[in-house]
N, C-alpha and C positions, 0 to 999 in steps of 0.2 A: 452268330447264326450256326446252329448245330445241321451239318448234313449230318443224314443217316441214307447208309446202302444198306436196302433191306429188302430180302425175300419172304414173303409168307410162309410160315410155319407150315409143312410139310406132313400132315398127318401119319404118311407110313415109311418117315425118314427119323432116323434114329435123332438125327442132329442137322438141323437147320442153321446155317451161320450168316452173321451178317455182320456190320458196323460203325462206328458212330466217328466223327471229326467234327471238330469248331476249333474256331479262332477262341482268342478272350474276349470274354465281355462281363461290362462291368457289373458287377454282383452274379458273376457264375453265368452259366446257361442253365436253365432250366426246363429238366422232362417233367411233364405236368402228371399226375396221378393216375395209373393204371391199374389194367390187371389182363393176367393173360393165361389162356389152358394151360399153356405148356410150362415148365422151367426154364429157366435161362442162368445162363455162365457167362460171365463178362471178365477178359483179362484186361484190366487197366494199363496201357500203356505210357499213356501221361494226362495228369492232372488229378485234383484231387476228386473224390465222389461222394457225397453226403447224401446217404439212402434213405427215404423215412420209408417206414412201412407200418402202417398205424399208430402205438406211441414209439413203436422202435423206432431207436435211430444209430446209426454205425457208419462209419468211415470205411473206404477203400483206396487206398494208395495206388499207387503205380508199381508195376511189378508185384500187382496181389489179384487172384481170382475170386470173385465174386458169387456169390450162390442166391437165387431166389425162386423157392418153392411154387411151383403154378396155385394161381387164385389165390397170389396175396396180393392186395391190394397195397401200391406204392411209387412212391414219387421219388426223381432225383436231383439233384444241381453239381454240376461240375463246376471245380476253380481252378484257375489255370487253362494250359490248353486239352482241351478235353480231346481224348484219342484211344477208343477201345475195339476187340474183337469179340463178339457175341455169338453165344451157342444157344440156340431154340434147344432144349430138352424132351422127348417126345414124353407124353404125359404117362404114359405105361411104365419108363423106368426111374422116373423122380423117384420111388421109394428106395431108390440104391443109396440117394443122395439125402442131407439133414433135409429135417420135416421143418426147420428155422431159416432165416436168411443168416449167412454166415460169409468168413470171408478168409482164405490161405494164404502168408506169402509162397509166391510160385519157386520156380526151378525150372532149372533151363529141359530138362525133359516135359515139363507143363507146358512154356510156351512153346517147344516144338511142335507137341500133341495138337495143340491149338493153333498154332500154323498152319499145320498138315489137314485140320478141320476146315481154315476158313482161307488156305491161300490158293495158287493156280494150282489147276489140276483136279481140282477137290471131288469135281465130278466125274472121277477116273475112278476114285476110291470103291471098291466095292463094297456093298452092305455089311456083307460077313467081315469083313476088312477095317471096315469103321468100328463094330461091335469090338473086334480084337482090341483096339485101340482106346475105344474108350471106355474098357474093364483097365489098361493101362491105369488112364487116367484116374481114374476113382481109387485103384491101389497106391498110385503115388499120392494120394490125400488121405492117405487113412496116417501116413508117415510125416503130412505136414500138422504142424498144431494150427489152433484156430486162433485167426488175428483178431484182436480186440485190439479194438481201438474209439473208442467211446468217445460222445461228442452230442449231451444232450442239449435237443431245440427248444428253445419256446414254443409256444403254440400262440399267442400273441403278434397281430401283423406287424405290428410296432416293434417289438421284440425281436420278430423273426427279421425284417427290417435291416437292425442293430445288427443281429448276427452275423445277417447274409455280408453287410459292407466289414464286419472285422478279419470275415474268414477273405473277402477278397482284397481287402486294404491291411493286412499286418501290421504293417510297419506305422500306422494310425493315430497319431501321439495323440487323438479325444481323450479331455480326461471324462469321469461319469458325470459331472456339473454340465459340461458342454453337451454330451448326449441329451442328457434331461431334458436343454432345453430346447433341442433339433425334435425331441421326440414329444415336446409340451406335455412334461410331465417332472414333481420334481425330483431332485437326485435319490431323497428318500423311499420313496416312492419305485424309481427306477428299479435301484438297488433291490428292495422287497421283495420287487414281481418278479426281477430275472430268477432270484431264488426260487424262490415258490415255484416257477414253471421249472427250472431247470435241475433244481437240487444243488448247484452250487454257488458261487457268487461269482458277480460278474467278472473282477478279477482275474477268478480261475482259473474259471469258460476263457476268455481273452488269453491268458498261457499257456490254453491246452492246444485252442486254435491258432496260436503262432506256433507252438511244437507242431502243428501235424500238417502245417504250411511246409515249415522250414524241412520236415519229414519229405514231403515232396520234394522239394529241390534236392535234396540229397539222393534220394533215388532215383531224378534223373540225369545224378554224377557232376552237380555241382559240390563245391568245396564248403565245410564244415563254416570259414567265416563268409562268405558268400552268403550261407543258407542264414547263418545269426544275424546278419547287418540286415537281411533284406527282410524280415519281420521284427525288425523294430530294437534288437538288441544290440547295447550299447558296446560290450566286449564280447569275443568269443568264448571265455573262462566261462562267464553269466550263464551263457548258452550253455553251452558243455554240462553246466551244474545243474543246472532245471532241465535240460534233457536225460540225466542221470536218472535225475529224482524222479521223471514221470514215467519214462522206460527202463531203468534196471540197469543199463549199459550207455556207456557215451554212444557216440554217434557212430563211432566208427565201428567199435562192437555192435552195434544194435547191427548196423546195415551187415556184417560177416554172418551175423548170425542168421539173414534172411536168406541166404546163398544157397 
């Protein structure tokens, strides 16, 4: 069950904040498909975020901020324990911000900013006071680069199905013969469509979604074999070596690099 503490968007407030907790639950929690005047900014605290927004689709990790332009239309599921802080955007200054949804890793002056947004007191802050603050914010993102992190869905329920339990079950030993036939369809078959909707094989998609599993636990300071055992891989070398290969840097590099 996802709470949400949420105030209404505040027409002649720069920045409205609010936000979101859930326990786990199985195959993610899901925000069903919206859309809204304003912009909104979400720092991910934990768990992972898989945002569709028409055929986009894009990851947010934990310790990365979040962007989405008002009147896009889009839906999300959280894996893991879902736990963020949300900024309502007033619709006047979104043009400061990308006209795309996009997403940064933060810094410890980002989640400050956004502490000071959405923790006690907030209603002490004065308007001209927030403004200062939140040119801050947007300078310290012209310095952050933009996280990619890719993670195309199906668009198939069956499909999306399959998805939804690999990203919350990693560690998952189905081979595709077993899927096939949980999803009464055969392997061939299986195999084709995930391409076709997704552009890679299912394979892939499955070691992209245990890398950005495993990505999570390690941004919230679990240990390098920790994070490999718990989505399904057999040594931590394995790990290390496909997490190379799909990010650039082992693990431990990757995560200094986000610092």
């Amino acid at each position: 069950m996802l709470h949400v503490a949420i105030a209404p968007a505040l027409p002649d407030v720069l920045l409205t904040p609010f936000s979101v907790q859930g326990r786990r639950e199985s195959k993610g929690i899901a925000v069903p498909s919206h859309v809204h005047d304003e912009g909104m900014l979400v720092l991910v605290h934990a768990g992972l975020v898989v945002v569709q927004a028409g055929a986009e689709v894009w990851t947010v990790m934990p310790g990365s901020l979040g962007w989405i332009p008002p009147g896009v239309q889009h839906g999300a599921r959280w894996f893991g324990e879902a736990r963020g802080s949300f900024l309502y955007v007033r619709q006047d200054v979104c043009a400061r911000l990308p006209a795309r949804c996009r997403s940064w890793p933060s810094s410890k002056l980002i989640e400050a900013l956004v502490e000071r947004f959405t923790g006690a007191g907030v209603e002490t802050v004065s308007p001209a006071y927030q403004a200062q603050l939140f040119d801050v914010l947007l300078e310290e993102l012209k310095h952050r680069e933009h996280e990619a992190l890719p993670l195309p869905m199906p668009a198939d329920p069956r499909l999306q199905e399959l998805a939804h339990t690999l990203l919350d079950t990693p560690d998952d030993t189905a081979g595709i013969d077993e899927w096939a036939q949980r999803l009464n369809m055969s392997s061939r078959t299986l195999m084709r469509r995930f391409r076709q909707e997704t552009g890679v094989t299912l394979g892939q998609w499955r070691q992209q979604a245990r890398l950005l599993r495993a990505l999570e636990l390690l941004c919230r300071g679990g240990s390098v074999t920790e994070a490999a055992l718990s989505v399904g891989y057999e040594s931590t070398s394995a790990f290390i070596g496909s997490f190379r290969a799909a990010f650039g840097a082992t693990p431990t590099r990757y995560l200094a690099g986000r610092g």
